[in-house]
LUMTORRO-755623 format. One record per residue (C-alpha): x, y, z; residue in one letter. Coordinates in steps of 0.02 Angstrom, whole numbers. Layout:
# LUMTORRO-755623
+--------+--------+--------+---------+
|     c1 |     c2 |     c3 | residuo |
+--------+--------+--------+---------+
|      X |      Y |      Z |       A |
...
+--------+--------+--------+---------+
***
This chain:
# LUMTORRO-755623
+--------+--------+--------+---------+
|     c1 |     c2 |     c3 | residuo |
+--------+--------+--------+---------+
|   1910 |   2139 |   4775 |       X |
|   2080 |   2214 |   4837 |       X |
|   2099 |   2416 |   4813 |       X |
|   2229 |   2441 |   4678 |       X |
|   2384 |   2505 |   4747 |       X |
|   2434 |   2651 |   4739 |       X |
|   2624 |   2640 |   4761 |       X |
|   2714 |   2597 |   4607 |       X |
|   2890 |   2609 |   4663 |       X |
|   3019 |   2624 |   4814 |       X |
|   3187 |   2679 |   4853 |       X |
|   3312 |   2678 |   4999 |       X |
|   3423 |   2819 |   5002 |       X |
|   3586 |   2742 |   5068 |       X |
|   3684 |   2892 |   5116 |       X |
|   3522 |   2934 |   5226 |       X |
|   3513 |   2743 |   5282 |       X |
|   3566 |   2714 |   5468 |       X |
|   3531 |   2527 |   5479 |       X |
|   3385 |   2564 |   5602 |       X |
|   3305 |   2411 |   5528 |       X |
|   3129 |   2461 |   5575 |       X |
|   3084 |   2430 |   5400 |       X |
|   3149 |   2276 |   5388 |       X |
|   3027 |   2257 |   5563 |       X |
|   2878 |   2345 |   5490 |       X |
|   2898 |   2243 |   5328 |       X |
|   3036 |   2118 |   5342 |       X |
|   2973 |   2052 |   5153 |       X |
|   2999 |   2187 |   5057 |       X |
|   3188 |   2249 |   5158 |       X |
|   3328 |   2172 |   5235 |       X |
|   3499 |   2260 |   5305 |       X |
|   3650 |   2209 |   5185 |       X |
|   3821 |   2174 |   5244 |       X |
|   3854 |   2360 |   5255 |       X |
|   3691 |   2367 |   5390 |       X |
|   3604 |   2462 |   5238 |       X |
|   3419 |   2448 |   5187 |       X |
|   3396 |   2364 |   5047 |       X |
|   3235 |   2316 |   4939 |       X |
|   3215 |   2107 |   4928 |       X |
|   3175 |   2099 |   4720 |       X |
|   3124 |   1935 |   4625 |       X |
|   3305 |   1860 |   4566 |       X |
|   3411 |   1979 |   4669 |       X |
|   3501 |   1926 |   4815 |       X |
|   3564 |   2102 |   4882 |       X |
|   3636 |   2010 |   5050 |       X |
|   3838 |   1999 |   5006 |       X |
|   3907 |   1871 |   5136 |       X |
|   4101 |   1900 |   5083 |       X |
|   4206 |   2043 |   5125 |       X |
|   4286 |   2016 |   4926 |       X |
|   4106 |   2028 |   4851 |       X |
|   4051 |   2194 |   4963 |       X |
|   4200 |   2275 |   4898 |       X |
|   4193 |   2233 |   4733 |       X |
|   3999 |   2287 |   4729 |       X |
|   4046 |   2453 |   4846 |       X |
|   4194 |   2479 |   4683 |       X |
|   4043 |   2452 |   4560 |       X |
|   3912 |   2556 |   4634 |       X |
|   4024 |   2682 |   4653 |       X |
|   4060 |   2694 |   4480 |       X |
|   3874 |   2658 |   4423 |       X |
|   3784 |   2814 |   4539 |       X |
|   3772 |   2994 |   4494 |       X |
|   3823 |   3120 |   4601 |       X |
|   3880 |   2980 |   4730 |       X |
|   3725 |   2932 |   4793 |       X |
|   3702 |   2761 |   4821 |       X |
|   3530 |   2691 |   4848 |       X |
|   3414 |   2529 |   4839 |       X |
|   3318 |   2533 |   4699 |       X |
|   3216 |   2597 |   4627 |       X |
|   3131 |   2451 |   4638 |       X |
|   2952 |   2436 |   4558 |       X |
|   2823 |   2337 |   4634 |       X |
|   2792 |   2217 |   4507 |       X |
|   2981 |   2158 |   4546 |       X |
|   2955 |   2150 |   4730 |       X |
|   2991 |   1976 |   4803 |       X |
|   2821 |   2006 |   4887 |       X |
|   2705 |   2076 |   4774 |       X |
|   2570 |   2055 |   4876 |       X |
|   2637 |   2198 |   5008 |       X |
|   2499 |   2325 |   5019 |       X |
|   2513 |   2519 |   5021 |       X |
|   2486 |   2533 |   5211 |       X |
|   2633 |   2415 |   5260 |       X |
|   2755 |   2501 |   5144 |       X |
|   2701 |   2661 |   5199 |       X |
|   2717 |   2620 |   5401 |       X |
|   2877 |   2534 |   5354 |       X |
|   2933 |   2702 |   5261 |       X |
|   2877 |   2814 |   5403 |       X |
|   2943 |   2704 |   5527 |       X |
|   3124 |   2767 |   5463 |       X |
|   3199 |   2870 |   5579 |       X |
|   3306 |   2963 |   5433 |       X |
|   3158 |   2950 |   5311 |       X |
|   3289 |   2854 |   5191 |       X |
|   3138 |   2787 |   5095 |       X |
|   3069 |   2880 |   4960 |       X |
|   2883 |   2792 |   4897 |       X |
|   2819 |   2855 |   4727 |       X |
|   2662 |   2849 |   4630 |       X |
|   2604 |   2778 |   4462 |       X |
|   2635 |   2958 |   4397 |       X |
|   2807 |   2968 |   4444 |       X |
|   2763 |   3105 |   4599 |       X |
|   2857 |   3060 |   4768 |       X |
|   2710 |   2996 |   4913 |       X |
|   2819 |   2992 |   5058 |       X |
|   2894 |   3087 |   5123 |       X |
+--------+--------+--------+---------+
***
């Protein structure tokens, strides 16, 4: 029987975000680079990849308007919504640590921040 996991929930910081992509290499199910070269977490019936210039603008005009204190990030994203729910702890967390900027925050089922 599989250990429960204990990471409930992830987020990319985007203003920390570099487009590295060894996230998307350490776990290229759960993140992908956006058309900004951002990290951003795949989610079941979310397709965060914008392919035209008109549609990244109009989501960098909405995000803008929709984060608090200007910071833009992916997610949070809980597990259960995870296109690949399957991921286990260690291949999020060597994906997260793999992040040169540590732009990804992983969190517990009591709300407490894991990494980093």
């Amino acid at each position: 029987m599989p250990e429960e996991s204990k990471i409930k929930k992830i987020v990319v910081d985007r203003n920390l975000c570099i487009g590295a992509a060894s996230c998307v290499v350490a776990a290229g199910t759960v993140f992908e680079l956006d058309a900004e070269n951002k990290a951003v977490i795949k989610q079941r019936g979310v397709n965060p990849v914008r392919s035209s210039p008109a549609e990244v603008l109009r989501t960098r005009v909405r995000d803008a308007s929709e984060t608090s204190n200007g910071v833009k990030n992916s997610g949070p994203a809980e597990r259960e919504a995870l296109e690949n729910t399957a991921i286990d702890d260690t291949t999020l967390m060597q994906a997260a640590s793999s992040c040169p900027t540590k732009a990804i925050f992983l969190y517990g089922g009591d709300g407490k921040q894991i990494y980093p």
